[in-house]
Residue, then its C-alpha position, 0 to 999 in steps of 0.5 A: x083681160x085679153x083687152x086690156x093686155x092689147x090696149x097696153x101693148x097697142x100703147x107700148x108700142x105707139x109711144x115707142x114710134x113717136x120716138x123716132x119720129x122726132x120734129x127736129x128744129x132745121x138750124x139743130x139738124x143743119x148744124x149735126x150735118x154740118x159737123x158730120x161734114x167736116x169730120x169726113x173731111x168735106x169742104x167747099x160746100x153749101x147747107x141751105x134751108x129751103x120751105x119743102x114746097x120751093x125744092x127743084x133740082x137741089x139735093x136734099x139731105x135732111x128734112x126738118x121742122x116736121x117736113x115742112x122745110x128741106x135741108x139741101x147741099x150743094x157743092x161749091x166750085x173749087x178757085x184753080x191755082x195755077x200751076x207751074x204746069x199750067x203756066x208752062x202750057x200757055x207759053x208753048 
């Protein structure tokens, strides 16, 4: 009897994990990070998918298709506008 209340527990508890470790398709999880982005009300960056093996200096926030690819953020230079300030300071 003790055996097969481990072997029950023991499966309970397996089913449970593989739960939480989802394979997550990368486009799904590129576009739940994008969105969460936006609502904090980040702007001027970049989501790319990069293969796990190509990853260098980029700043990976996500991975996805069981590891095997990253998802990897970066963020955009901002254009300048001059101002009038700026202007004032180039005629000085």
């Amino acid at each position: 009897m003790k055996r097969v209340t481990c072997v029950l527990v023991a499966a309970a508890f397996l089913s449970c994990v593989t739960g939480f470790a989802q394979i997550k398709p990368c486009e799904e999880l590129k576009t739940e990070i994008d969105g969460k982005l936006k609502e904090k009300g980040v702007t001027n960056y970049t989501l790319e998918i990069v293969p796990a093996d190509q990853i260098k200096d980029q700043k990976v926030i996500g991975s996805c298709d069981g590891g095997k690819s990253k998802i990897t953020y970066s963020k955009e230079a901002k254009e300048v506008k001059e101002t009038k300030e700026t202007k004032d300071k180039e005629k000085k």
